[in-house]
C-alpha positions as CSV (number, residue, x, y, z in Angstrom):
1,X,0.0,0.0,0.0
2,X,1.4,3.5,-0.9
3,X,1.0,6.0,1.6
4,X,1.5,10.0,1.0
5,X,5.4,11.2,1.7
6,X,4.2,13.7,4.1
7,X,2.2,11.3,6.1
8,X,5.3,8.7,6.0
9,X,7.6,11.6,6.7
10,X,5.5,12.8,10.0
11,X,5.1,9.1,10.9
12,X,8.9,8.7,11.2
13,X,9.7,11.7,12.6
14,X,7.5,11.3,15.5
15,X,8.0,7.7,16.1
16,X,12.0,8.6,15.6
17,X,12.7,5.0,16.6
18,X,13.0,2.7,13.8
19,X,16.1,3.7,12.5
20,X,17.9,2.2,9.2
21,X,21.8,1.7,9.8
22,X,23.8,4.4,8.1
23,X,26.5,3.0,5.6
24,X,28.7,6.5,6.4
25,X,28.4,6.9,9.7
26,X,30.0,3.4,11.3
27,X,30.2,5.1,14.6
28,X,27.9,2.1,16.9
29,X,28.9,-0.3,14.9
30,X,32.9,0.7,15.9
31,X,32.0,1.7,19.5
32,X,29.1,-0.6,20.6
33,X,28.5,-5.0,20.8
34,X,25.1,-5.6,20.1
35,X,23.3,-7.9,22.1
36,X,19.4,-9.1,22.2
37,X,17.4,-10.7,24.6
38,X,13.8,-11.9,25.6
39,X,13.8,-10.8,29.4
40,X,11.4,-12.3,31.7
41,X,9.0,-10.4,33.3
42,X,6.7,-11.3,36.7
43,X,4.4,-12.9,35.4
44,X,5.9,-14.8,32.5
45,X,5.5,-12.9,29.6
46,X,8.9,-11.9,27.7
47,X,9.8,-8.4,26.2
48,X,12.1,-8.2,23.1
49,X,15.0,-6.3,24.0
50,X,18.4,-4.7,22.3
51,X,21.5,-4.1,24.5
52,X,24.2,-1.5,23.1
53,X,27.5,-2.5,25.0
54,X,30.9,-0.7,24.6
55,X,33.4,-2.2,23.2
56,X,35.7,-1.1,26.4
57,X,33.6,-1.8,28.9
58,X,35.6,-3.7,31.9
59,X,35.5,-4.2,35.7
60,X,37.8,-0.9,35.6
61,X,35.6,0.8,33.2
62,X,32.1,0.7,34.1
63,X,28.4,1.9,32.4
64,X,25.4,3.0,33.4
65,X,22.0,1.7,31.7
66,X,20.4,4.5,29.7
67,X,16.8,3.1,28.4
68,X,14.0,3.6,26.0
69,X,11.1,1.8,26.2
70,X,8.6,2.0,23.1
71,X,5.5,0.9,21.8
72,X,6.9,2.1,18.1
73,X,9.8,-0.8,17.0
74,X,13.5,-1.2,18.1
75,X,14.4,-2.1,14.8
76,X,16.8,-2.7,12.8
77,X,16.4,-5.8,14.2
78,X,19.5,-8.8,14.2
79,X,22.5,-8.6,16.3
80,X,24.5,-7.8,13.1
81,X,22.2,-4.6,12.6
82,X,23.1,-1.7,14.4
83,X,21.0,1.5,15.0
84,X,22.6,4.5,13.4
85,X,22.0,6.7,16.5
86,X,21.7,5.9,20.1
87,X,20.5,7.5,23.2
88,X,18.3,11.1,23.1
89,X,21.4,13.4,21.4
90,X,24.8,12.6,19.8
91,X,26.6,14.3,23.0
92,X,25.3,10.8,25.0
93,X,26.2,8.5,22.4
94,X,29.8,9.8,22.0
95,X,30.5,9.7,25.6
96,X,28.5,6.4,25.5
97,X,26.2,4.2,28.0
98,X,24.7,1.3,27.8
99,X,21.9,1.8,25.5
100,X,18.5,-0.3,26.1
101,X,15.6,-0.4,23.8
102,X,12.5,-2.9,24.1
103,X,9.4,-3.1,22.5
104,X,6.8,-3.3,25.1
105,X,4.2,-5.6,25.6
106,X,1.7,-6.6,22.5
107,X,3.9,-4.6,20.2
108,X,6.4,-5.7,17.5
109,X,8.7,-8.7,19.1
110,X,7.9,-8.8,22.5
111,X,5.1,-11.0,23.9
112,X,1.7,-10.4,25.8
113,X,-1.6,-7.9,24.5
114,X,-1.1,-4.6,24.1
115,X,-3.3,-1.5,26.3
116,X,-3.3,2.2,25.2
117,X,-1.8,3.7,28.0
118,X,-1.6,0.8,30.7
119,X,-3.6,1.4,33.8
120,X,-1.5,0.9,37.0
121,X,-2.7,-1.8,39.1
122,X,-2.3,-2.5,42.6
123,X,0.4,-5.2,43.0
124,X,-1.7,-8.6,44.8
125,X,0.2,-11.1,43.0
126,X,2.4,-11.9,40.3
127,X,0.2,-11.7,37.6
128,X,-0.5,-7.6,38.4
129,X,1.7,-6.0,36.0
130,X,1.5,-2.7,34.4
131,X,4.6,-0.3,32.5
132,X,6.1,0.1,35.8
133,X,6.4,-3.4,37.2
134,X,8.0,-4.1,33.6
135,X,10.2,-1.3,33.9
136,X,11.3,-2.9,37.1
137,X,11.8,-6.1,36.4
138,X,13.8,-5.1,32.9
139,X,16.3,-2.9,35.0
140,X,16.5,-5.7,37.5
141,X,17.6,-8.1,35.1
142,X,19.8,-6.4,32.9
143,X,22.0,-5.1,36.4
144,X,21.9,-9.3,37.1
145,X,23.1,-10.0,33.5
146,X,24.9,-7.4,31.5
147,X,28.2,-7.2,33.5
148,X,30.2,-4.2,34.3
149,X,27.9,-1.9,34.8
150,X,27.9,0.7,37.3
151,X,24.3,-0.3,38.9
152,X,22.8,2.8,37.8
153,X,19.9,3.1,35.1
154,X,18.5,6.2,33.4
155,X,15.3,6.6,31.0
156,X,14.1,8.7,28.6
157,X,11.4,9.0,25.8
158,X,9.4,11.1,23.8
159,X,5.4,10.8,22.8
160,X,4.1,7.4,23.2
161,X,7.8,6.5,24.6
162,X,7.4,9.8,26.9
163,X,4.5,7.9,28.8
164,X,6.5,5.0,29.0
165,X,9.2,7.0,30.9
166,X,7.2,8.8,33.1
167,X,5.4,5.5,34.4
168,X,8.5,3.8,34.6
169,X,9.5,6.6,37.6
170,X,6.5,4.6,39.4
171,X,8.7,1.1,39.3
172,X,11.2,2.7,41.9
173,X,13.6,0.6,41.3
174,X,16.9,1.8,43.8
175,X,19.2,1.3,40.4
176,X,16.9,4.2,38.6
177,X,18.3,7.8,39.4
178,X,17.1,10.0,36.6
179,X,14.0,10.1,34.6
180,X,13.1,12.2,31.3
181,X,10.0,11.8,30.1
182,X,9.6,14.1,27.1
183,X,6.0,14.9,25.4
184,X,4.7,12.7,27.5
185,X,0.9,11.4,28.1
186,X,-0.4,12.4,31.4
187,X,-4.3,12.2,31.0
188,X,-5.5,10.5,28.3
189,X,-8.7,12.9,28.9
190,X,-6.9,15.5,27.8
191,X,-3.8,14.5,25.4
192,X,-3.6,13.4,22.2
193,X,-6.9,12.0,21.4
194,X,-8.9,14.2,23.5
195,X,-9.2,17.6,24.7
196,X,-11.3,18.0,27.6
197,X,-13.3,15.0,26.3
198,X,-13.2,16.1,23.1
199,X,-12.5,14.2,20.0
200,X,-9.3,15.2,18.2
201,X,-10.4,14.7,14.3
202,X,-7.2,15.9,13.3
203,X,-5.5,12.5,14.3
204,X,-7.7,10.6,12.7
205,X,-5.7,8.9,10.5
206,X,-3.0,7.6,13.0
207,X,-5.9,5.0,14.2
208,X,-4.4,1.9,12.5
209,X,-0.8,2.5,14.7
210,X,-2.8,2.4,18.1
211,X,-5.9,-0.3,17.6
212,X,-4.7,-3.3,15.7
213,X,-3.2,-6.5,17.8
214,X,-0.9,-8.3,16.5
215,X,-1.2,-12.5,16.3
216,X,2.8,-12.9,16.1
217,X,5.9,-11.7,16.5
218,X,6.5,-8.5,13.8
219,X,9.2,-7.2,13.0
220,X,7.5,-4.7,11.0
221,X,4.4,-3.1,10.9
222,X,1.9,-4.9,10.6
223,X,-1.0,-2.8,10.0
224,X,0.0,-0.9,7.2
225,X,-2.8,-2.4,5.1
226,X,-5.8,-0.6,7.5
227,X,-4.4,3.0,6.8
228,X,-6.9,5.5,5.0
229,X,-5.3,6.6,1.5
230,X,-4.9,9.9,0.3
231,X,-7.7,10.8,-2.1
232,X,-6.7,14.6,-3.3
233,X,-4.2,17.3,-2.3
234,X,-6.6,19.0,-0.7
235,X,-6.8,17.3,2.6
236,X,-9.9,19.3,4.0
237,X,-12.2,17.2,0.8
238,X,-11.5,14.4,2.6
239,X,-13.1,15.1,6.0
240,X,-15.9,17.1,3.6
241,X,-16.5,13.5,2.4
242,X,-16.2,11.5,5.3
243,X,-19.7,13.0,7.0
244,X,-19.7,13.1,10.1
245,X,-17.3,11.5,13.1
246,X,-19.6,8.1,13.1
247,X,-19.9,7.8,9.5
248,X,-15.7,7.8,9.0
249,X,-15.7,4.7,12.5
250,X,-18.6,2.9,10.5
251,X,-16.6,2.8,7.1
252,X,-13.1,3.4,8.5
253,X,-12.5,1.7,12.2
254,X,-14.9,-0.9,12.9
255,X,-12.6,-3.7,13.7
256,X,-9.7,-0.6,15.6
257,X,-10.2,-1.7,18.9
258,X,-8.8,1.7,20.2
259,X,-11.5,4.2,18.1
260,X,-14.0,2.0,19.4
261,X,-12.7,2.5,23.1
262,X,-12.9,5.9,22.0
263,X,-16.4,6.1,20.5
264,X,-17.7,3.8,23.2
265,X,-16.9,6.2,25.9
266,X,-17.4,9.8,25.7
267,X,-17.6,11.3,29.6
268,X,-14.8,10.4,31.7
269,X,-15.8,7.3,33.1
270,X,-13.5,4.6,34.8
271,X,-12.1,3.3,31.5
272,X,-10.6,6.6,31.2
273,X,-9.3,8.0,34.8
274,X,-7.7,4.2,34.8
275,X,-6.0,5.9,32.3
276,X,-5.2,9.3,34.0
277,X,-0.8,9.0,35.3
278,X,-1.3,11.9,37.4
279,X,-2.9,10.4,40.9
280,X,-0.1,7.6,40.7
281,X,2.9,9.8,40.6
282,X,3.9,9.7,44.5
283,X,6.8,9.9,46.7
284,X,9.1,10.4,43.7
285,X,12.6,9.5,45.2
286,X,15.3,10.3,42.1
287,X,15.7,13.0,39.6
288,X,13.3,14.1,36.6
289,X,13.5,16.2,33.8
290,X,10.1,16.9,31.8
291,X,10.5,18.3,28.5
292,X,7.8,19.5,26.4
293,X,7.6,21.7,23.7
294,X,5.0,25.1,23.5
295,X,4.0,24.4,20.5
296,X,3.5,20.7,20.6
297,X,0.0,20.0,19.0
298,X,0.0,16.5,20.5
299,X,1.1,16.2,24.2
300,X,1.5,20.2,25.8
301,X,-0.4,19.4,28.9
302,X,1.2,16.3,29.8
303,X,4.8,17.9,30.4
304,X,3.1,20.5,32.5
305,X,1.0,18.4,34.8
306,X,3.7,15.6,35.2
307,X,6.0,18.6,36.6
308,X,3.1,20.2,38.4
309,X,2.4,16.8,40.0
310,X,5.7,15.9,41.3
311,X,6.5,19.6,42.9
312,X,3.3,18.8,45.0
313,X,3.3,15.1,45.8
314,X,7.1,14.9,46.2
315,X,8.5,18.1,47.2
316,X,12.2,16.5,48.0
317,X,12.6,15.3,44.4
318,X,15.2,16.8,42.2
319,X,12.7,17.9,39.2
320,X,13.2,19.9,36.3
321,X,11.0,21.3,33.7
322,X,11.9,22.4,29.9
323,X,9.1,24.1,27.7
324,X,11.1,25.2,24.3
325,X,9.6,27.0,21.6
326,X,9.5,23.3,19.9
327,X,6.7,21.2,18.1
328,X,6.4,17.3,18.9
329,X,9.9,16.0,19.9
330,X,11.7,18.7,18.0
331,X,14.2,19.7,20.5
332,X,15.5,15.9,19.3
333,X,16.6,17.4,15.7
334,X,18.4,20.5,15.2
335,X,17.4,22.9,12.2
336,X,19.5,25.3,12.5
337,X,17.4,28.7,12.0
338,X,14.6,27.7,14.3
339,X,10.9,28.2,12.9
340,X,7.9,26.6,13.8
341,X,5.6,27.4,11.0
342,X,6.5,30.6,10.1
343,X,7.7,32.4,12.9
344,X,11.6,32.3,13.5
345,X,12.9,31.8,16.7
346,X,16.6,31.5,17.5
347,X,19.3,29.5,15.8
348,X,20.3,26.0,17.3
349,X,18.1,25.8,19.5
350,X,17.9,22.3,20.0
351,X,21.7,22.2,19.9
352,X,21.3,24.3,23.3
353,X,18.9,22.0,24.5
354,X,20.9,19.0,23.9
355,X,24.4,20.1,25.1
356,X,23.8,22.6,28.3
357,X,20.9,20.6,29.7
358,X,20.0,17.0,28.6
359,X,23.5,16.2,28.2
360,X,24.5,17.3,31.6
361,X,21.2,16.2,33.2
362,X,22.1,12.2,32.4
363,X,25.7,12.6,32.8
364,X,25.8,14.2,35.8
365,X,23.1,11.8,38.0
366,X,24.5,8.5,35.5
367,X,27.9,8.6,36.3
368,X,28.0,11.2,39.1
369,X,27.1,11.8,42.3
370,X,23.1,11.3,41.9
371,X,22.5,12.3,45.5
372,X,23.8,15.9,44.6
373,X,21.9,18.3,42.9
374,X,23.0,18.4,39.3
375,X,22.8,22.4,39.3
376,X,19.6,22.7,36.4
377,X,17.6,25.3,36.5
378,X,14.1,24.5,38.3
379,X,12.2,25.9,35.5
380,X,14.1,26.1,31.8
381,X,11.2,28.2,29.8
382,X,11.4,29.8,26.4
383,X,9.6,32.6,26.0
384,X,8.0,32.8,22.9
385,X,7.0,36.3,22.6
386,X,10.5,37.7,23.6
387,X,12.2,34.8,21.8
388,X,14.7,34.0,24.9
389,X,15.0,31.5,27.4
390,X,14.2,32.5,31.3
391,X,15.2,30.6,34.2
392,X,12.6,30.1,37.0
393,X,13.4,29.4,40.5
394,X,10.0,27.7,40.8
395,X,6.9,27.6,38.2
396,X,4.4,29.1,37.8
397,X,6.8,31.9,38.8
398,X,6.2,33.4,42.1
399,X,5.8,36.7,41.2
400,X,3.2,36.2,38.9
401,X,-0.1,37.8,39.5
402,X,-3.6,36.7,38.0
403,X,-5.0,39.4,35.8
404,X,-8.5,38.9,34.2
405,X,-8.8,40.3,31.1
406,X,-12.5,41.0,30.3
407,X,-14.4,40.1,26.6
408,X,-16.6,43.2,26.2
409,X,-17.9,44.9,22.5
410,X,-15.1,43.0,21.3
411,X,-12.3,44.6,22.9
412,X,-10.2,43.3,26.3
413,X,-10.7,45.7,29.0
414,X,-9.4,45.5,32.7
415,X,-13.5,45.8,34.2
416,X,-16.4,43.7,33.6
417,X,-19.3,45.3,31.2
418,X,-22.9,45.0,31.0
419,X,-25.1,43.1,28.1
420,X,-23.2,40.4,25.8
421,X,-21.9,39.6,22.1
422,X,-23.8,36.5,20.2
423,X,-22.9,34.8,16.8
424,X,-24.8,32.1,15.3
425,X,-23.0,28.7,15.0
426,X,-24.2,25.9,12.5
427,X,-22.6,22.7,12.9
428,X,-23.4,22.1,8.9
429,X,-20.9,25.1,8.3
430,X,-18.3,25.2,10.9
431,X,-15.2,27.1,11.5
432,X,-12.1,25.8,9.9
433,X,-9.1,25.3,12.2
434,X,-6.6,26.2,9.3
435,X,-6.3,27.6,5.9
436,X,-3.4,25.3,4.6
437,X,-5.4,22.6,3.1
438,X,-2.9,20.3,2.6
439,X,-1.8,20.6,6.4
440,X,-5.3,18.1,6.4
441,X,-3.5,15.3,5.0
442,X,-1.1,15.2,7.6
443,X,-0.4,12.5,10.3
444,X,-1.4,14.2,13.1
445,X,-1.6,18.3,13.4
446,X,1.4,20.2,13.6
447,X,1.4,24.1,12.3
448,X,-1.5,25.1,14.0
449,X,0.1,26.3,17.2
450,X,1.4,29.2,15.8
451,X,-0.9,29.9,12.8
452,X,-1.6,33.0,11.3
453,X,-5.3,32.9,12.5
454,X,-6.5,36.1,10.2
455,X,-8.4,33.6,8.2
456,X,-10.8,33.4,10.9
457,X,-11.4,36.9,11.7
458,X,-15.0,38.7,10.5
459,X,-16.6,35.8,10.0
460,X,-20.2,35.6,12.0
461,X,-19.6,32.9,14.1
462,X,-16.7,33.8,15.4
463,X,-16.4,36.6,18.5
464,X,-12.9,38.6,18.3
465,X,-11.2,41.0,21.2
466,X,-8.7,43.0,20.8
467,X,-6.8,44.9,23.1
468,X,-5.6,48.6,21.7
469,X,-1.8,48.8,21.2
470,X,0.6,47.7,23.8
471,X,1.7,50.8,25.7
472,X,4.4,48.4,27.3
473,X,5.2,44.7,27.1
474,X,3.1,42.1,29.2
475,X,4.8,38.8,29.7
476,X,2.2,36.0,30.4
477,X,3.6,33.0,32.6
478,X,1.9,30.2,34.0
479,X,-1.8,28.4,33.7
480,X,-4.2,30.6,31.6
481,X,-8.0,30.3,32.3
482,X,-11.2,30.8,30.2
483,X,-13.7,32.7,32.9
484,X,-17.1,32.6,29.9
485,X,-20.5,33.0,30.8
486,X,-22.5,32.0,28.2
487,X,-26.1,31.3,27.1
488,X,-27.3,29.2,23.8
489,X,-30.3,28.7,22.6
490,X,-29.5,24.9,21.5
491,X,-29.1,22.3,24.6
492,X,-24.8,21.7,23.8
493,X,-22.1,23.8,22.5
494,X,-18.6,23.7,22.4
495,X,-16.4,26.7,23.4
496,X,-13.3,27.3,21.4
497,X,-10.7,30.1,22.7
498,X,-7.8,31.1,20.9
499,X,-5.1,33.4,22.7
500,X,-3.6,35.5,19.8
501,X,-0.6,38.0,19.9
502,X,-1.4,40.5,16.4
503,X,1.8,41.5,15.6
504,X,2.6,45.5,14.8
505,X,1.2,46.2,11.1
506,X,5.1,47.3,9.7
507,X,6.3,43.9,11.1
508,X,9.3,43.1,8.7
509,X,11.7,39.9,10.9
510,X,15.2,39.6,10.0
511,X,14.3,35.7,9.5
512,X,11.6,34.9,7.5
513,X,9.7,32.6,5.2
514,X,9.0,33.5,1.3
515,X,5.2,34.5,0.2
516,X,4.1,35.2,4.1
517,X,2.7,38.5,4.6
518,X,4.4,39.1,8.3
519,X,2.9,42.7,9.2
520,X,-0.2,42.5,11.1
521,X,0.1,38.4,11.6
522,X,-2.1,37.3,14.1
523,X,0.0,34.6,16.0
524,X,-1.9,31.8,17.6
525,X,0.0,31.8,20.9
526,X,-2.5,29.1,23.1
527,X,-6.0,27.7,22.5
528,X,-8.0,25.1,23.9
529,X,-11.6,23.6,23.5
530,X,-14.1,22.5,25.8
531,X,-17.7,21.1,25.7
532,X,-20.5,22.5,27.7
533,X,-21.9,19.3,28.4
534,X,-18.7,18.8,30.8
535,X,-18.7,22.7,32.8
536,X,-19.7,20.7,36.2
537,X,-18.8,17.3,35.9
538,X,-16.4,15.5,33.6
539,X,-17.9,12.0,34.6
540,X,-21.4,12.7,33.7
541,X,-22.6,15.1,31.1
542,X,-25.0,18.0,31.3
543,X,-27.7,19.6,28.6
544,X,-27.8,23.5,28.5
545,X,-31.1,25.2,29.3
546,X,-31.7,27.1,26.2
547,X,-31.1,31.0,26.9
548,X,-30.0,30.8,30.8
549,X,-26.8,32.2,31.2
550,X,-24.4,29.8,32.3
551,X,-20.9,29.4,33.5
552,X,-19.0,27.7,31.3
553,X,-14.7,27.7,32.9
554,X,-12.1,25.8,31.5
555,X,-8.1,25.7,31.2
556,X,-6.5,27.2,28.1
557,X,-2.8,25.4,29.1
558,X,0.0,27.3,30.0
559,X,2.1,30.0,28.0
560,X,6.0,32.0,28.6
561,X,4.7,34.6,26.6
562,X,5.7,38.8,26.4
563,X,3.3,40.3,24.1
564,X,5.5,42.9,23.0
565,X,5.0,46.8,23.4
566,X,3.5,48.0,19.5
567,X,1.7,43.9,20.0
568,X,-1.9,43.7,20.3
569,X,-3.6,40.8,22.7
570,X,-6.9,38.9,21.0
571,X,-9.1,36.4,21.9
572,X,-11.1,34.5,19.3
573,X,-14.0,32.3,20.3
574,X,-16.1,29.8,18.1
575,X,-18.3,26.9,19.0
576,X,-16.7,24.5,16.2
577,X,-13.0,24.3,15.3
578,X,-13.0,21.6,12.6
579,X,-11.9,19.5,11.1
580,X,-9.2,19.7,13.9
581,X,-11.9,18.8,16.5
582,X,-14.5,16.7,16.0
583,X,-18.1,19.0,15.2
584,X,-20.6,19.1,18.4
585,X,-24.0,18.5,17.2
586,X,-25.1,21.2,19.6
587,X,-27.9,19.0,20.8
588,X,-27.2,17.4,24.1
589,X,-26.6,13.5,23.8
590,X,-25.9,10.9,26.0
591,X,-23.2,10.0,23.1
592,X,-22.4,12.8,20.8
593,X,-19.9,10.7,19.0
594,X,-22.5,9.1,17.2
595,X,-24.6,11.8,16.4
596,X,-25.5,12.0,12.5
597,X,-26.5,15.0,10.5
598,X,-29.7,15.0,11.7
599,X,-28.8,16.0,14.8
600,X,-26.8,19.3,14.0
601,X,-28.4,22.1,15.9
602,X,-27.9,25.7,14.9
603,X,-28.0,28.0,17.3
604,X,-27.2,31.6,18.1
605,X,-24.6,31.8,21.5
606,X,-24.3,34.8,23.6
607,X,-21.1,35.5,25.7
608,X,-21.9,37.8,28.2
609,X,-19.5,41.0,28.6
610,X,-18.8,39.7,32.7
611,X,-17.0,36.3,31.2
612,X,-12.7,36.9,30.5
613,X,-9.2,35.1,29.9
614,X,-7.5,35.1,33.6
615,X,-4.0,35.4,33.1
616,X,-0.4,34.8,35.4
617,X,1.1,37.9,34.2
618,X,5.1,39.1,35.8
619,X,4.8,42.3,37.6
């Protein structure tokens, strides 16, 4: 089956696992033994694994373990094929560990039934297993079986691999002294798939990855066959002609066990907080680095809320946040002149990133003194509107202060008004999330963080306010809220908010992309959806009274961000934000996922001049 090069590309970059050998670069192959094992775990089941050994290793020169644990391949696979890269950056490989990869369970080589994101279990018996006992019992072997090594272990990951990480700091094993989990999963309510409960559309065709078993040992992937082909350049026709989100699961995803989990369960029932990392992570006892990017379209609140997590639960653990101006796992590849999208910010960025920070993170706690403090900032965060890094003793910083702005007659003021603004939303002609069509076709959403969101302005069902020019800068930093009273004449809605920073109207960068028109861009800096039906209760759904004003409050997700003197600040709101999100039928359902077109509701939605965007802005 052919599959679009841009699909393919995106696939690869995020999975950034399978790696061919390079025939130039002999590097591993000079410096490294390959070794590969089926290690036991509790309860019988065996996980493929690969073991990267240097060559002068010895009882007088001894290695730590530096793991990676993924749901995505280890390949190449064979003893005689050798990855081209190891570890998270070049800087680690050169000064070289002893790399571990392993498929976990259900996937590729390794044995047992694969679960989107593994509940943890309470430990009874032998057979009650989850990521962390099997991060356990992998460390535990390899220190009883790879010899001369210095019985210390480290771990790291991004995405899918980033979840594996950050449960693996639940195994507590007394080998494991430093954890990164990077882009990691946190909630499943509200990563990836889901946004507040909400269906992410714009990840729809990564389905076959996440919800097909295997019946045998793979060594490729083995659901290629059940991905949806390309069918024009124009990736927004496609989602035109799928209908709505039940007719694409009917003709698409019947048999993907994982959409059907999905479609089967749209409140935040038990199947879900089983899935939710956060209540586990207790009495953290070694060091952890989060890394997460601010403009990572798949996992920005889990970096955040691991971090936020651990500074509460375990206040005597060594833990470290980075937030970089990166998409999805970027900080892994340096581009030189930094963009996402179009906006430039800073040149080697990742290089930084790799060298001053990850590098000394693992090298310090892996073969130093772990029980001293390897001197990281608390809080590494790259400010994305002054285009610098700042260093926080603790985040959200101290001196921050909670400012509301409020959404009256379509500008931000500093007071509350009287009466309201209303647009009229029709589920049948919804707001687009983007105006580069081919960005549809993609694996999963990327560009939008930062997109020039002039597209959407003047259009009727979309509310904009806007403050007047920025006398001075304002630097935003911490969790941003959505404060909206509201009032719809239909029985649902969804509430769409985008935090924009409009950008001085003789804006000319230094750095900048051919054919965009840079003065007056209107940066999309943070946004965030969230369905009425959910304002009092995630478990259990509610129906809106038509016309009774109602609060409706919700987390936007943090932001580092000066809006800079000559700026403007906007919000945007919307009820439908497609075909990023899946469209609310805007008639209260026990399950809107399988709504059909005869349930779309128009309706006209006031938002009352009282409701605003409360912000942690630096005095």
């Amino acid at each position: 089956m052919k599959i679009h090069i841009s699909i393919l590309f995106i696939f690869f970059f995020i999975l950034g696992t399978a790696q061919a050998p390079d025939q130039k670069d002999t590097f591993v192959k000079d410096n490294f033994t390959k070794k590969e094992f089926y290690i036991p775990m509790r309860d019988g089941v065996k996980l493929f694994t690969s073991v990267y050994i240097p060559k002068d290793i010895s009882n007088k020169n001894k290695y730590p373990f530096l793991m990676q644990r993924t749901c995505y391949s280890i390949a190449p696979y064979g003893e005689n094929e050798y990855k081209a890269k190891l570890g998270p950056n070049q800087y680690l490989m050169k000064d070289k560990y002893i790399f571990v990869f392993q498929d976990v369970r259900g996937r590729y080589m390794s044995e047992g039934v694969f679960t989107n994101m593994t509940p943890q279990v309470d430990r009874k018996t032998k057979k009650d297993i989850d990521e962390s006992t099997d991060t356990y019992d992998t460390i535990e072997w390899l220190l009883k079986n790879i010899k001369d090594n210095n019985g210390k272990a480290g771990q790291y990951g991004t995405s899918y691999p980033g979840f594996y990480t950050a449960v693996g700091i639940l195994a507590q094993h007394p080998a494991l002294v430093a954890s990164s989990p990077q882009a990691p999963i946190s909630d499943f309510w509200n990563d990836d798939f889901l946004h507040n409960g909400r269906f992410m559309l714009g990840y729809f065709r990564t389905f076959p990855v996440f919800g097909i078993q295997k019946t045998k040992p793979e060594n490729k992937a083995w659901y290629m066959d059940t991905f949806v082909k390309q069918t024009s350049e124009d990736g927004l026709k496609f989602y035109r002609d799928m209908g709505t989100l039940k007719d694409g699961y009917e003709k698409y995803y019947k048999n993907n066990f994982f959409m059907t989990e999905i479609m089967n369960h749209p409140n935040y029932d038990e199947f879900w907080q089983k899935r939710n990392l956060l209540p586990h992570l207790k009495n953290v006892n070694h060091a952890v680095m989060t890394v997460g990017g601010w403009f990572d379209a798949e996992d920005l609140s889990g970096p955040l809320n691991i971090y936020k997590t651990i500074e509460k639960t375990s206040p005597k653990a060594k833990n470290t946040i980075v937030m970089g101006p990166f998409s999805h796992g970027a900080w892994a590849h340096e581009q030189g002149k930094h963009f996402h999208n179009q906006i430039y910010f800073g040149d080697s960025i990742a290089t930084y990133y790799q060298k001053n920070i990850e590098t000394k993170f693992f090298t310090h706690y892996l073969k130093g003194n772990a029980k001293e403090d390897a001197g990281l900032p608390e809080a590494l965060m790259y400010d994305t509107g002054a285009k610098e890094w700042k260093e926080f003793a603790s985040y959200p910083p101290k001196n921050a202060q909670k400012v509301n702005f409020y959404l009256t007659d379509g500008t931000l003021k500093n007071s509350a008004g009287q009466g309201f603004s209303e647009y009229y939303s029709d589920p049948n002609n919804p707001v687009l999330s983007s105006d580069n069509l081919k960005d549809f076709n993609g694996f999963t959403p990327k560009n939008y963080m930062s997109e020039d969101q002039r597209f959407a302005v003047g259009r009727p069902d979309v509310l904009t306010f806007t403050t007047d020019v920025l006398t001075e800068d304002i630097s935003f930093a911490g969790e941003i809220m959505a404060k909206l009273n509201i009032a719809s004449s239909s029985t649902d809605a969804d509430f769409a908010v985008k935090l924009i920073d409009v950008y001085p109207e003789d804006f000319n960068p230094k750095e900048k992309k051919d054919g965009v028109i840079y003065p007056n861009y209107h940066q999309m800096v943070r946004s965030e959806i969230m369905p009425a039906r959910f304002r009092n209760s995630r478990e259990k759904g509610e129906a809106l009274v038509p016309g009774q004003k109602t609060a409706v409050n919700f987390r936007l997700q943090d932001v580092v961000h000066t809006f800079k003197k000559g700026h403007k600040i906007q919000i945007q709101i919307s009820s439908s934000w497609w075909p990023l999100f899946a469209i609310n039928p805007q008639k209260f359902m026990e399950n809107p996922n399988f709504a059909t077109k005869q349930d779309y509701t128009k309706a006209f939605i006031k938002v009352y001049n009282d409701s605003s965007i409360e912000a942690e802005v630096l005095k």
